[in-house]
gemmi code that builds the backbone of each chain (N, CA, C; Angstrom):
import gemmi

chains = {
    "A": [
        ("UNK", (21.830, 20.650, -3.403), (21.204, 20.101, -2.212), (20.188, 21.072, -1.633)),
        ("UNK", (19.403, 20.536, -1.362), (18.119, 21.322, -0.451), (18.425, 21.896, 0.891)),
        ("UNK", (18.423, 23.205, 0.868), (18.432, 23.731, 2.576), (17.667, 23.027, 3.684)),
        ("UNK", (18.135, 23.385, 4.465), (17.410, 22.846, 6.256), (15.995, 23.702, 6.009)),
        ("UNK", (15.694, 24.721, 5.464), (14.536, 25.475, 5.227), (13.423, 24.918, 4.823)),
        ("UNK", (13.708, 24.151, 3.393), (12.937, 23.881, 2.379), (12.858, 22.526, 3.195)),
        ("UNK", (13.582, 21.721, 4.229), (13.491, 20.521, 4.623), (12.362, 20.375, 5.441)),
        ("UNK", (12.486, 21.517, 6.103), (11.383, 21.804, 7.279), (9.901, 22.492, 6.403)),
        ("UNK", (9.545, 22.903, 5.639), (8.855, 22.804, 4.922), (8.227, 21.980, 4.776)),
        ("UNK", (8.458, 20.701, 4.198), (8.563, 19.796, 3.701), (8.010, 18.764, 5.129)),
        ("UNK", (7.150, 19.041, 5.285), (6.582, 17.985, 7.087), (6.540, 16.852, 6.543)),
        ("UNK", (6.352, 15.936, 7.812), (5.826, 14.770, 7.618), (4.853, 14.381, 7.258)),
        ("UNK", (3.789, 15.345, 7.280), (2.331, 15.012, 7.054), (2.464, 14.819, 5.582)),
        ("UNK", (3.329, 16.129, 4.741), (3.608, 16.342, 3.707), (4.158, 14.514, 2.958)),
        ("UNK", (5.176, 14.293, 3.727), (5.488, 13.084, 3.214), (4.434, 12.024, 3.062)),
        ("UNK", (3.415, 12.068, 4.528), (2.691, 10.857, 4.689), (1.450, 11.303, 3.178)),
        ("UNK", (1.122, 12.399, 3.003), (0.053, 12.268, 2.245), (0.527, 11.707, 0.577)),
        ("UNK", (1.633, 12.169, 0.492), (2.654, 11.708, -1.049), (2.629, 10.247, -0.972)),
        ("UNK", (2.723, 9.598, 0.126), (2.743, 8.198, 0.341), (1.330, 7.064, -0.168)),
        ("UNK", (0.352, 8.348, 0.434), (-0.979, 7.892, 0.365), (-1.626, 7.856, -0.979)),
        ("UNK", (-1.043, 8.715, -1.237), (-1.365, 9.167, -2.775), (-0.833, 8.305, -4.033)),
        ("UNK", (0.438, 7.722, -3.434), (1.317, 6.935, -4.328), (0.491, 5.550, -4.313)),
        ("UNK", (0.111, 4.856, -3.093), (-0.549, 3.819, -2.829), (-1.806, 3.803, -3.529)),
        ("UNK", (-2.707, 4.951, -2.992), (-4.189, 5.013, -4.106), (-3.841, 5.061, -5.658)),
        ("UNK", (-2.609, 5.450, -6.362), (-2.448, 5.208, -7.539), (-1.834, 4.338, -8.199)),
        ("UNK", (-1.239, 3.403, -7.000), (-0.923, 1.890, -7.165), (-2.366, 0.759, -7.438)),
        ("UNK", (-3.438, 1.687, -6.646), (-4.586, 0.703, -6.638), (-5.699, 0.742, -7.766)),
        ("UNK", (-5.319, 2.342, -8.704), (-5.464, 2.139, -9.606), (-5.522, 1.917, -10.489)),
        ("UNK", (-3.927, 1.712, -10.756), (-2.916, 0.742, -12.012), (-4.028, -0.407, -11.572)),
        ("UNK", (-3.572, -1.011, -11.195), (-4.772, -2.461, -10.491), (-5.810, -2.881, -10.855)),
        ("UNK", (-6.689, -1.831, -10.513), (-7.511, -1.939, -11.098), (-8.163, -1.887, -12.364)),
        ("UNK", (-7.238, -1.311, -12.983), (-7.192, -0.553, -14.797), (-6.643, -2.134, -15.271)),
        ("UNK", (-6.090, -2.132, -14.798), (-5.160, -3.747, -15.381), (-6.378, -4.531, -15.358)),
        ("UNK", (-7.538, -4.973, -14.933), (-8.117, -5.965, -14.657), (-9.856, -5.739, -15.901)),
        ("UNK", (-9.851, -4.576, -16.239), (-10.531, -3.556, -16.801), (-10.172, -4.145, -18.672)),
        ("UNK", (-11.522, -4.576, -19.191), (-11.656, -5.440, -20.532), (-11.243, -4.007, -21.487)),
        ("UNK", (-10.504, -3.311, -21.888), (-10.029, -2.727, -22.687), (-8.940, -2.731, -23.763)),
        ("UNK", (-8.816, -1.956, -25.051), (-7.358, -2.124, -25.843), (-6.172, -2.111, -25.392)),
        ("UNK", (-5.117, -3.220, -25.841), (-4.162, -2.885, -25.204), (-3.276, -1.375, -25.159)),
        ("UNK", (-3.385, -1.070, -26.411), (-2.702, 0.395, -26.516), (-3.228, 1.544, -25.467)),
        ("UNK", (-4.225, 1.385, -25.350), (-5.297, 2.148, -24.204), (-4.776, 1.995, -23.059)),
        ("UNK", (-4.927, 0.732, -22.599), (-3.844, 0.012, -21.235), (-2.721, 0.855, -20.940)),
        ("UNK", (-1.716, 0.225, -22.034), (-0.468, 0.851, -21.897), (-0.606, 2.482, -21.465)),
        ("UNK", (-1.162, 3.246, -22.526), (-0.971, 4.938, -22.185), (-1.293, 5.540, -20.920)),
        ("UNK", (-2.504, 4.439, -20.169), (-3.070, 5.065, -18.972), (-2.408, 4.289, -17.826)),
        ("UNK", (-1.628, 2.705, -17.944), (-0.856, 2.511, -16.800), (0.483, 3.343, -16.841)),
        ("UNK", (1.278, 3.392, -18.327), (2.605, 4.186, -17.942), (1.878, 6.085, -17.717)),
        ("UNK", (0.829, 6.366, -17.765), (0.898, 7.527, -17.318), (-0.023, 7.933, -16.194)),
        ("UNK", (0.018, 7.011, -14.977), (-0.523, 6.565, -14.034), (1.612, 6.243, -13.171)),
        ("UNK", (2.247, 5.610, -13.711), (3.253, 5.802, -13.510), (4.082, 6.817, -13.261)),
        ("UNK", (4.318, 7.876, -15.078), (4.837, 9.248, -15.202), (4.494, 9.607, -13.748)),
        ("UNK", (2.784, 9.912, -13.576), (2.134, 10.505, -12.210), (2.981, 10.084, -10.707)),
        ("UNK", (3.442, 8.900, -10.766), (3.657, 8.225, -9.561), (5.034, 9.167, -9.770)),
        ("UNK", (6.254, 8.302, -10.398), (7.409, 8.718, -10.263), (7.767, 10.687, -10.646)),
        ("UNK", (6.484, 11.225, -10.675), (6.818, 12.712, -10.842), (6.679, 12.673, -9.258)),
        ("UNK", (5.533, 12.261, -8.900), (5.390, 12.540, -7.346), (6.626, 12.102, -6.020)),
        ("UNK", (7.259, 11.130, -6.998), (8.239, 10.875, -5.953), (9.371, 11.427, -6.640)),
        ("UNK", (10.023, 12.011, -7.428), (10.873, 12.989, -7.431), (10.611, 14.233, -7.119)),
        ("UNK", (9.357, 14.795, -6.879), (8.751, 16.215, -6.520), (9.249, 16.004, -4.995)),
        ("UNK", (8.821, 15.444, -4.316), (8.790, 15.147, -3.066), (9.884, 14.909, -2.229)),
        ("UNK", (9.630, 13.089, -2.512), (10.926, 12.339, -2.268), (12.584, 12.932, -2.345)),
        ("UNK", (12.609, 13.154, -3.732), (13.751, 13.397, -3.964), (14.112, 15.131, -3.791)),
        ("UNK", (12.897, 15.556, -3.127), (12.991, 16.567, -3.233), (13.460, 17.908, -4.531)),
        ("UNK", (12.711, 17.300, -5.877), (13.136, 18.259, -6.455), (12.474, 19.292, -6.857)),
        ("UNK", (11.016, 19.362, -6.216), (10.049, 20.776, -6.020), (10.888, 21.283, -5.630)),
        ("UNK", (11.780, 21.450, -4.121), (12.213, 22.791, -3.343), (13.976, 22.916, -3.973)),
        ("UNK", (14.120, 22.467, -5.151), (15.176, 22.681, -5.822), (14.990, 24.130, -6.481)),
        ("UNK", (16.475, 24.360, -6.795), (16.798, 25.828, -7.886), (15.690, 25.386, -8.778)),
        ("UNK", (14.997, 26.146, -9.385), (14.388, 26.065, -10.782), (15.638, 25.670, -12.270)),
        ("UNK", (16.694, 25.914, -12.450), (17.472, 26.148, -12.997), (18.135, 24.097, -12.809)),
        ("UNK", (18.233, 23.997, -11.877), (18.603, 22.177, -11.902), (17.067, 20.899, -12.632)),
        ("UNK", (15.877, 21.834, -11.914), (15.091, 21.042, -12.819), (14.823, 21.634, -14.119)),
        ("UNK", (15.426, 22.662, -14.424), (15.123, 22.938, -16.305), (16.569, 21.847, -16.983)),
        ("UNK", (17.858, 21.180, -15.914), (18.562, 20.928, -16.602), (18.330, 19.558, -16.588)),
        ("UNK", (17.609, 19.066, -15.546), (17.357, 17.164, -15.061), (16.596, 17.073, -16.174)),
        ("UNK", (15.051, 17.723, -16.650), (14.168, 17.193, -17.205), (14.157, 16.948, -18.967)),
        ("UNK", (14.587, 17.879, -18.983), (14.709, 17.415, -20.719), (15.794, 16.607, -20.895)),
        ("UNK", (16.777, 16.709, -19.987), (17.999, 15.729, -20.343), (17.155, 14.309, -20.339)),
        ("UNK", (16.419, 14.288, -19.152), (15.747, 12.910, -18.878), (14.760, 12.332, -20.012)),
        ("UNK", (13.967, 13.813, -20.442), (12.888, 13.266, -22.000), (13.726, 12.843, -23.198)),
        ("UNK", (15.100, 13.953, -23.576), (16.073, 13.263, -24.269), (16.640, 12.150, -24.434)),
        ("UNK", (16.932, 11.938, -23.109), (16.967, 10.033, -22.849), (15.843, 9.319, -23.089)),
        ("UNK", (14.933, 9.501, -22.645), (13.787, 8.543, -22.769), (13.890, 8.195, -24.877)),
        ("UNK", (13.604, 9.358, -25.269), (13.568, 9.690, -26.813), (14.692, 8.524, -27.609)),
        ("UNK", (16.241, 9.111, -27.241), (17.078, 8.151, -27.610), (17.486, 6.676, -27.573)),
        ("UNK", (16.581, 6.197, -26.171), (16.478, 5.001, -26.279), (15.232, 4.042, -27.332)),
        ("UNK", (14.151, 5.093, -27.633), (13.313, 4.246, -28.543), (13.542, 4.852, -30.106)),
        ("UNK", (15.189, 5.687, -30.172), (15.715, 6.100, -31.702), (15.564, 5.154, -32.661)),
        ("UNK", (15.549, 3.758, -32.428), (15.730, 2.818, -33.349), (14.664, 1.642, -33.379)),
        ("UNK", (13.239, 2.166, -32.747), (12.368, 1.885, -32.582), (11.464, 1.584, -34.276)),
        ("UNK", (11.657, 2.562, -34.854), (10.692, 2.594, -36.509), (11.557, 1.810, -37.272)),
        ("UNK", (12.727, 0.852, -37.340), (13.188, -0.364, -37.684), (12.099, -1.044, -37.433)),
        ("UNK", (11.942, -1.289, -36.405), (11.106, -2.483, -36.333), (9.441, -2.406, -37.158)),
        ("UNK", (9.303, -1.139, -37.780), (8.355, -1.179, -38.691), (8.900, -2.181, -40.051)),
        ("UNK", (10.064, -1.720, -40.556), (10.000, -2.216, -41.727), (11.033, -3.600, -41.411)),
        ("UNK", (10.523, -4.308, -40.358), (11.973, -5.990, -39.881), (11.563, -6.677, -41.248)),
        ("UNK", (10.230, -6.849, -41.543), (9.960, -8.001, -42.382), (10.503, -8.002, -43.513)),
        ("UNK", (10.740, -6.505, -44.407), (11.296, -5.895, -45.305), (12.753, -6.308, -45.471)),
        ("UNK", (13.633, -6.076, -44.222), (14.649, -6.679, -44.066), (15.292, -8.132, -43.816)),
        ("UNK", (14.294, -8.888, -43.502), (14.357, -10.207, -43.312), (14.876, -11.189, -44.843)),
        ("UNK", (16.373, -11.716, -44.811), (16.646, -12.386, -45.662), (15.493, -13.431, -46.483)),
        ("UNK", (14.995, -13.413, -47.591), (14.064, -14.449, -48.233), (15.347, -15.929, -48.741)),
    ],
    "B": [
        ("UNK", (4.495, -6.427, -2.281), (5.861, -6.508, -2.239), (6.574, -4.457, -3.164)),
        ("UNK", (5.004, -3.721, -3.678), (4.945, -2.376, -4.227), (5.143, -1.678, -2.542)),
        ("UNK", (4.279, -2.307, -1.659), (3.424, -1.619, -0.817), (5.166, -1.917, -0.045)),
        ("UNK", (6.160, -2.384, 0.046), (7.321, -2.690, 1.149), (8.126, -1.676, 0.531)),
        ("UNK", (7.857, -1.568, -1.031), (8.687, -0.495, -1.898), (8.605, 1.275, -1.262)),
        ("UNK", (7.231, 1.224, -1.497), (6.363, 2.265, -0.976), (6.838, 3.035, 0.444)),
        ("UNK", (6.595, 1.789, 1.241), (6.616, 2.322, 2.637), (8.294, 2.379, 3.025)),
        ("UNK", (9.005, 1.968, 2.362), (10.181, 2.010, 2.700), (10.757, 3.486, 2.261)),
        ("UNK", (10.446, 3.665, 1.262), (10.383, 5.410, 0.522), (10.197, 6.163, 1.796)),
        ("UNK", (9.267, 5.590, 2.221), (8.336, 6.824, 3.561), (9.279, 7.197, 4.411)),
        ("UNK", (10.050, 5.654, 4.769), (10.765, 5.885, 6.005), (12.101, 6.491, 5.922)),
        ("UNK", (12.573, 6.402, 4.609), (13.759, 6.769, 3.992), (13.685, 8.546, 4.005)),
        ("UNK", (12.621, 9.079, 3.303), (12.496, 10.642, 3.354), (12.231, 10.682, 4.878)),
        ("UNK", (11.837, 10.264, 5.940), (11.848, 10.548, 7.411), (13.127, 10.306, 7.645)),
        ("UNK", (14.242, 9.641, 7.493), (15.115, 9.398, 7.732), (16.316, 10.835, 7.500)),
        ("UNK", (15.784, 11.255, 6.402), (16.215, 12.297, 6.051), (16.130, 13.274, 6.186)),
        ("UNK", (14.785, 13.506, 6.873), (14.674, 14.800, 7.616), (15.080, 14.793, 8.783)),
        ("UNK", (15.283, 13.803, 9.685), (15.541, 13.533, 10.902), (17.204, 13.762, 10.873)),
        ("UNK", (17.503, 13.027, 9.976), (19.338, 13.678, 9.628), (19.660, 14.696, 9.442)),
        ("UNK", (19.190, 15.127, 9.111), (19.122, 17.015, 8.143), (18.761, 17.858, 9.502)),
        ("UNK", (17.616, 17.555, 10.793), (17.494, 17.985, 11.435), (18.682, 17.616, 13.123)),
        ("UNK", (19.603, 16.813, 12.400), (20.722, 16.413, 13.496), (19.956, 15.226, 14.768)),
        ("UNK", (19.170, 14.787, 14.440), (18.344, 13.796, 15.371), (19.391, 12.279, 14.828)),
        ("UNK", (20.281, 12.107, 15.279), (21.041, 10.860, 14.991), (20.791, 9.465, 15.413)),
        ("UNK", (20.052, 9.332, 16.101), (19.720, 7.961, 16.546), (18.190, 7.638, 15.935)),
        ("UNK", (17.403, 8.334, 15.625), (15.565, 8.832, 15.160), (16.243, 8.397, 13.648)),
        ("UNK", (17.162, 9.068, 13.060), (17.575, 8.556, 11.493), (17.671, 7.646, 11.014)),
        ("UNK", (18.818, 6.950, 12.353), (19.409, 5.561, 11.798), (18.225, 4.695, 12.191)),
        ("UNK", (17.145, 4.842, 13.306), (16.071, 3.951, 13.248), (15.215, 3.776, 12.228)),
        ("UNK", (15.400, 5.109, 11.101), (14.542, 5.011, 9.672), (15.256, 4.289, 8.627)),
        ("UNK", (16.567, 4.713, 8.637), (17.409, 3.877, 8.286), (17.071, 2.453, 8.001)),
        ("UNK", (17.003, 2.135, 9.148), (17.028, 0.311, 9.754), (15.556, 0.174, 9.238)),
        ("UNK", (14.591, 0.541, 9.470), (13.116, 0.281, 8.681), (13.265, 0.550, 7.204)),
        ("UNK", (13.855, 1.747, 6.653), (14.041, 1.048, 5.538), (14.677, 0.020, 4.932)),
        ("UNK", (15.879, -0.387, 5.278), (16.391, -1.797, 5.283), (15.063, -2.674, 5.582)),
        ("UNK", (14.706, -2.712, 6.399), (14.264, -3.959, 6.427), (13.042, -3.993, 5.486)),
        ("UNK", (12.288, -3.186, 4.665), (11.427, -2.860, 3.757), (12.135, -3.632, 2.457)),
        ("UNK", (13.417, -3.253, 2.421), (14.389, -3.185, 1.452), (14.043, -5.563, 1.019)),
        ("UNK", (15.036, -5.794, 2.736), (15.219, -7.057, 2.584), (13.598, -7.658, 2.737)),
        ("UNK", (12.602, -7.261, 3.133), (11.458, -7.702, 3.189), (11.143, -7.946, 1.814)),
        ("UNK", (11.171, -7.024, 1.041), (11.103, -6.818, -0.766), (12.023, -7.969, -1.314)),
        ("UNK", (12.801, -8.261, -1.058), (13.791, -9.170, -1.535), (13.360, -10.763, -1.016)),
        ("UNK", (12.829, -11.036, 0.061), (12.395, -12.210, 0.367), (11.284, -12.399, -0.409)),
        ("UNK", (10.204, -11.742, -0.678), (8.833, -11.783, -1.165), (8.840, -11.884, -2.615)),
        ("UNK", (10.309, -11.725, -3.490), (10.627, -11.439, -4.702), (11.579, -12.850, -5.046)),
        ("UNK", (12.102, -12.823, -4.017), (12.839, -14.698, -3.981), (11.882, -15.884, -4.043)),
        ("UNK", (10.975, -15.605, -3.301), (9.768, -16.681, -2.978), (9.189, -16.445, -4.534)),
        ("UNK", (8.899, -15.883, -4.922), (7.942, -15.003, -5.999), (8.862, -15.937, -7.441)),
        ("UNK", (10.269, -15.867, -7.634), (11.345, -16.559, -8.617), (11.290, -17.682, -8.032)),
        ("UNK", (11.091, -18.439, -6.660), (11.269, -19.714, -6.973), (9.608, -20.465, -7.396)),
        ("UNK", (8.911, -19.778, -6.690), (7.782, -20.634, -7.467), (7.228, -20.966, -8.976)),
        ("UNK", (7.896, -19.510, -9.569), (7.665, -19.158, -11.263), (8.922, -20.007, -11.459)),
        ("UNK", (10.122, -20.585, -10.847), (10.927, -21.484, -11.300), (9.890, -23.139, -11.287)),
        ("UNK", (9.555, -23.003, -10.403), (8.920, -24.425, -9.838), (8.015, -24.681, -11.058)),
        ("UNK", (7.060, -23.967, -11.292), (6.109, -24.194, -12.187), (6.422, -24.162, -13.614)),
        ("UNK", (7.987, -23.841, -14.050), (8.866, -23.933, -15.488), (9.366, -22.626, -16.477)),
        ("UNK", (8.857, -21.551, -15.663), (9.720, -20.531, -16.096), (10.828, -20.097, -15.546)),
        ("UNK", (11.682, -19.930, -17.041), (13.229, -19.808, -17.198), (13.429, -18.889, -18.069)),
        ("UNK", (14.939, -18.140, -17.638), (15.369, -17.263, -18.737), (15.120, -17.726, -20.367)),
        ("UNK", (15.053, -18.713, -20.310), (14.534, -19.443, -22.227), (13.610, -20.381, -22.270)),
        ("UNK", (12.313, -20.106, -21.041), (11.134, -21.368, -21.664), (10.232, -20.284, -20.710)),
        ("UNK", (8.543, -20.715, -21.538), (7.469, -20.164, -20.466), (6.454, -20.800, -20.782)),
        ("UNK", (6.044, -21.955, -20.165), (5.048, -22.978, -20.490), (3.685, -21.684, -20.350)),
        ("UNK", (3.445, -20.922, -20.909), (2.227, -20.308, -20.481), (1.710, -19.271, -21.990)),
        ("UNK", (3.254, -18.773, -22.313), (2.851, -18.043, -23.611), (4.373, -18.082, -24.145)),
        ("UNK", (4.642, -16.780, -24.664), (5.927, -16.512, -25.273), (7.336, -16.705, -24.473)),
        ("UNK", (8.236, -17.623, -24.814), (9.598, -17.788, -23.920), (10.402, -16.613, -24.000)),
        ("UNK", (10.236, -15.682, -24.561), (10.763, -14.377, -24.118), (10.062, -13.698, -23.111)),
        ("UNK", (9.179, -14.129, -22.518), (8.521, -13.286, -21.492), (9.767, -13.858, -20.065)),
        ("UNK", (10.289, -15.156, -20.086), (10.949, -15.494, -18.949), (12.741, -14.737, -18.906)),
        ("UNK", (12.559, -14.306, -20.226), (13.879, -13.771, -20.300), (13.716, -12.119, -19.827)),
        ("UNK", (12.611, -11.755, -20.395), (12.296, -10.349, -20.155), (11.854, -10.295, -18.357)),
        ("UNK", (11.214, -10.962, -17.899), (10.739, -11.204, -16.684), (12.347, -11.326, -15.490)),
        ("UNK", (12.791, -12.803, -16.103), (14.048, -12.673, -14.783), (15.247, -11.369, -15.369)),
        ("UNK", (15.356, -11.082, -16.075), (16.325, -9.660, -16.563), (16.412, -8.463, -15.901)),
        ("UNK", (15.057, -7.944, -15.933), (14.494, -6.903, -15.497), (14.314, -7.055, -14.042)),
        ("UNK", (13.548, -7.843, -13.735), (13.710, -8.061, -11.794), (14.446, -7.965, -11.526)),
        ("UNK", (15.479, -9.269, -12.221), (17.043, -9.750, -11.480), (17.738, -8.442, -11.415)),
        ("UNK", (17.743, -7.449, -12.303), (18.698, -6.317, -11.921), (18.356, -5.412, -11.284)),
        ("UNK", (16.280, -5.204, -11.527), (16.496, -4.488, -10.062), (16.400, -4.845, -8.435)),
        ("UNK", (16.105, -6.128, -8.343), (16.215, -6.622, -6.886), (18.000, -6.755, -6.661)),
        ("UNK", (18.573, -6.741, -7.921), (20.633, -6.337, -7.142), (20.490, -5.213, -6.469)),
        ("UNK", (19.957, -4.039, -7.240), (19.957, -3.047, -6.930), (19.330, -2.680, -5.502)),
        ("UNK", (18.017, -3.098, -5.467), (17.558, -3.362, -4.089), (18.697, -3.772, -2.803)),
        ("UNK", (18.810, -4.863, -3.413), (20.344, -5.727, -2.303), (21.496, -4.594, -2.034)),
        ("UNK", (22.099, -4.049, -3.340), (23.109, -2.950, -2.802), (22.759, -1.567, -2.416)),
        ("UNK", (21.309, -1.768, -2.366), (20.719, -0.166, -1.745), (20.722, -0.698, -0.101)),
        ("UNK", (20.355, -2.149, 0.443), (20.306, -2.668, 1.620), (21.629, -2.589, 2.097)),
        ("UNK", (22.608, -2.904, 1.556), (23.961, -2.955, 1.753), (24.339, -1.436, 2.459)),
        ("UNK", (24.341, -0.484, 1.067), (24.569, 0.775, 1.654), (24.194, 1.386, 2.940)),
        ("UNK", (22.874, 1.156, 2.517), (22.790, 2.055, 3.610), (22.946, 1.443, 4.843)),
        ("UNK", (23.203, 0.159, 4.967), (23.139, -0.475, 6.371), (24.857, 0.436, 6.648)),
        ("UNK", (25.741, 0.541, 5.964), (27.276, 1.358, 5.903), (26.812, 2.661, 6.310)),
        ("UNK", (25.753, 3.391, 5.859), (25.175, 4.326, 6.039), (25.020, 4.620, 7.495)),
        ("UNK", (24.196, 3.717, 7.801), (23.252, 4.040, 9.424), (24.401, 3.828, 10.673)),
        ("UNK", (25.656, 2.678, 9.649), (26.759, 2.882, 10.927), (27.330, 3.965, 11.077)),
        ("UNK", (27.752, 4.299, 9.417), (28.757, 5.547, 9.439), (27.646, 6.695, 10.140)),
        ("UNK", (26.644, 6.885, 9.916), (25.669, 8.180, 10.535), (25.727, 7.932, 12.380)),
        ("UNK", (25.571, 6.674, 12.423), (25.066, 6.530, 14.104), (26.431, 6.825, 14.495)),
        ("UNK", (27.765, 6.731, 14.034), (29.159, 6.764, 14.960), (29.725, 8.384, 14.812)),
        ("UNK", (28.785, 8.904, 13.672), (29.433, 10.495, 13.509), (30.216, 10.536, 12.741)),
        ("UNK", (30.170, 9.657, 11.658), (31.439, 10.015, 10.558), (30.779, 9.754, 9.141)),
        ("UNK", (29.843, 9.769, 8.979), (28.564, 10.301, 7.985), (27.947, 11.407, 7.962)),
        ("UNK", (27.890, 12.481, 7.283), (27.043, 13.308, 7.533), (25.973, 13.514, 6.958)),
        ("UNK", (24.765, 14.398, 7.568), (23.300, 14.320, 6.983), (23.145, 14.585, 5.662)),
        ("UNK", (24.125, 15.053, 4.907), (24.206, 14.995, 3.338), (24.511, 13.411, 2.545)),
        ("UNK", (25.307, 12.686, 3.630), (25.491, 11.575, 2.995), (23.990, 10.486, 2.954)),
        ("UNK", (23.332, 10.809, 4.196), (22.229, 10.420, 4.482), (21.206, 10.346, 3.173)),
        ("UNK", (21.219, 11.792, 2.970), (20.360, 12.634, 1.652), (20.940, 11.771, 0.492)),
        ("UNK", (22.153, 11.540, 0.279), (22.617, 10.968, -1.318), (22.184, 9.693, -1.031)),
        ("UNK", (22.205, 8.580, 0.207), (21.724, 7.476, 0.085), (20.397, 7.683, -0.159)),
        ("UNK", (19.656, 8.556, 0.377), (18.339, 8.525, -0.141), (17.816, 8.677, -0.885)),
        ("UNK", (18.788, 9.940, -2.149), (18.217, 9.548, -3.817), (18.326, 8.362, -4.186)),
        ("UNK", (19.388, 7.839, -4.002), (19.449, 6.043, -4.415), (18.128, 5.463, -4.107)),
        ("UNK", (18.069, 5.102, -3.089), (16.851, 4.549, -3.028), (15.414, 4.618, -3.219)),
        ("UNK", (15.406, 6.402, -3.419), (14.179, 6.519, -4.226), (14.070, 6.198, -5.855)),
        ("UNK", (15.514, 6.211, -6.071), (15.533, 6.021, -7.385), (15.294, 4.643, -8.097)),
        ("UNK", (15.774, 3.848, -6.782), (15.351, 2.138, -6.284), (13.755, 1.621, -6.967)),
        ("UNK", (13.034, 3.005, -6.055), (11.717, 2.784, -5.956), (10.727, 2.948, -7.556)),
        ("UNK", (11.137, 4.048, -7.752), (10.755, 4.958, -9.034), (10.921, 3.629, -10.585)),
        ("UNK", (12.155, 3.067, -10.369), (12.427, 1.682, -11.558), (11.309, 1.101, -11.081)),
        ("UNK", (10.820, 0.733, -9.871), (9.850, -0.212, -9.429), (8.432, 0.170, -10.057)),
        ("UNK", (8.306, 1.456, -10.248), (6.615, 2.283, -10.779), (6.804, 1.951, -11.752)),
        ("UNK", (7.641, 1.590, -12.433), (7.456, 1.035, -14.441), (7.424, 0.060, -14.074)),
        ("UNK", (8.205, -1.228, -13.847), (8.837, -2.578, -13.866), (6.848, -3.005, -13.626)),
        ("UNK", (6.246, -2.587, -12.411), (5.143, -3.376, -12.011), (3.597, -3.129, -13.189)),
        ("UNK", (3.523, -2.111, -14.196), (2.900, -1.927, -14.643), (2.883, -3.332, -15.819)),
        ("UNK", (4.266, -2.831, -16.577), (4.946, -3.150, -17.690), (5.161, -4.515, -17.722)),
        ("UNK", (5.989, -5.502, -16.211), (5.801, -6.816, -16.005), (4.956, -7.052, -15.972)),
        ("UNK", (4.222, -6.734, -14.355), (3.244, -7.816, -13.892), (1.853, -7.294, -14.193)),
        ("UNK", (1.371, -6.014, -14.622), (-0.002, -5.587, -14.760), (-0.517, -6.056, -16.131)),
        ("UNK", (0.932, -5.716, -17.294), (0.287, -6.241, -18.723), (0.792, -7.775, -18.983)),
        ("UNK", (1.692, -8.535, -18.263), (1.647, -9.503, -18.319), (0.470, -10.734, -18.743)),
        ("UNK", (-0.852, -10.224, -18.432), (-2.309, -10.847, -18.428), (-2.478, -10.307, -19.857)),
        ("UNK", (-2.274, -9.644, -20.660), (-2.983, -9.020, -21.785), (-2.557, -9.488, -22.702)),
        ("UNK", (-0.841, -10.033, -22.980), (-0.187, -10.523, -23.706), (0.248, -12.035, -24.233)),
    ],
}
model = gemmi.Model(1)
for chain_id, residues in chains.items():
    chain = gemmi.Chain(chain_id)
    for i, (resn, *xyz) in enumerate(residues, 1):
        res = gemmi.Residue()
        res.name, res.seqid = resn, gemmi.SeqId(i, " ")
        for name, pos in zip(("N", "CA", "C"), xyz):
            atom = gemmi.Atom()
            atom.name, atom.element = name, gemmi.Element(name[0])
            atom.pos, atom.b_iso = gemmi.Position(*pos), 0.0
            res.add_atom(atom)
        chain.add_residue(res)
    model.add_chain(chain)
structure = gemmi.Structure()
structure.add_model(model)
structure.setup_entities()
């Protein structure tokens, strides 16, 4: 848990501008979405227009900037590890057709 | 219905500093704004499922393109607007147990990872549903 220190740190202005920031990069998903480009292109720059968002609101929000260094070396790779293991069985779906009963 | 997500975040980390700083009545009023961000999100998301009902999408039909989009569509909402609902729930338990003195500003803080964490499912769900929804 975060000290009363790091809380007070942590102003409101501080909050309001994370807010502002989250919103202007809501308006640019938005706008990117509407934008005649590849889909693969799409995808990489809305989910990492996202990454951006939800880093900013766990930096912040959840306060895990004014955390031990030592809890975010243990949250984050656990979290990329997860991400990883859920698309483990992802390169199946390269070879479905291969597998598909004739 | 991002922007009720959003601002409810806001009021939730004010809520939390205001707890953390022993201001007990200033909390539970952030509290209560985030709730109502919470259930505001949930009305605008009800209205939002019955009209995409009205017009014929269902967990297994989508007069528009692929009928897995209605399965992928109500799945993914439907579980996180529960989640929404029992983040409204809580913390409304929250703002009593805080306003009567038998909550403390740590409990405040753990309802409030929840609900940022509420929020954060919401920064994928809107790209991934409703932004590439048009492309596909």
């Amino acid at each position: 848990m975060a000290t009363g220190h790091t809380h007070a740190v942590s102003t409101t202005k501080v909050f309001v501008w994370v807010w502002s920031f989250l919103v202007l990069l809501t308006f640019v998903e938005v706008f990117f979405a509407y934008r005649r480009m590849s889909l693969e292109l799409m995808i990489v720059i809305l989910l990492g227009l996202s990454v951006m968002k939800s880093a900013l609101i766990m930096a912040y929000f959840m306060h895990l900037k004014f955390e031990r260094l030592s809890l975010v070396m243990t949250l984050i790779p656990a979290l990329v590890i997860l991400i990883c293991l859920m698309f483990i069985s992802f390169p199946d779906s390269v070879r479905i057709h291969q597998l598909t009963p004739r | 219905m991002t922007a009720c997500l959003l601002s409810s975040s806001l009021t939730m980390v004010m809520a939390v500093a205001a707890a953390s700083q022993g201001e007990r009545k200033r909390a539970v009023r952030f509290i209560l704004l985030t709730m109502a961000g919470g259930v505001l999100f949930d009305v605008l998301h009800i209205h939002e499922w019955l009209g995409l009902i009205h017009e014929g999408v269902t967990p297994s039909s989508n007069p528009w393109g692929v009928p897995l989009f209605g399965a992928t569509f109500f799945g993914l909402t439907g579980l996180h607007m529960t989640h929404v609902t029992i983040g409204v729930i809580y913390l409304g338990v929250i703002a009593i147990g805080f306003g009567r003195s038998k909550f403390s500003a740590e409990d405040v803080e753990v309802s409030g990872l929840y609900w940022h964490f509420v929020d954060l499912v919401w920064m994928f769900i809107l790209p991934m549903v409703y932004l590439l929804s048009n492309r596909i």
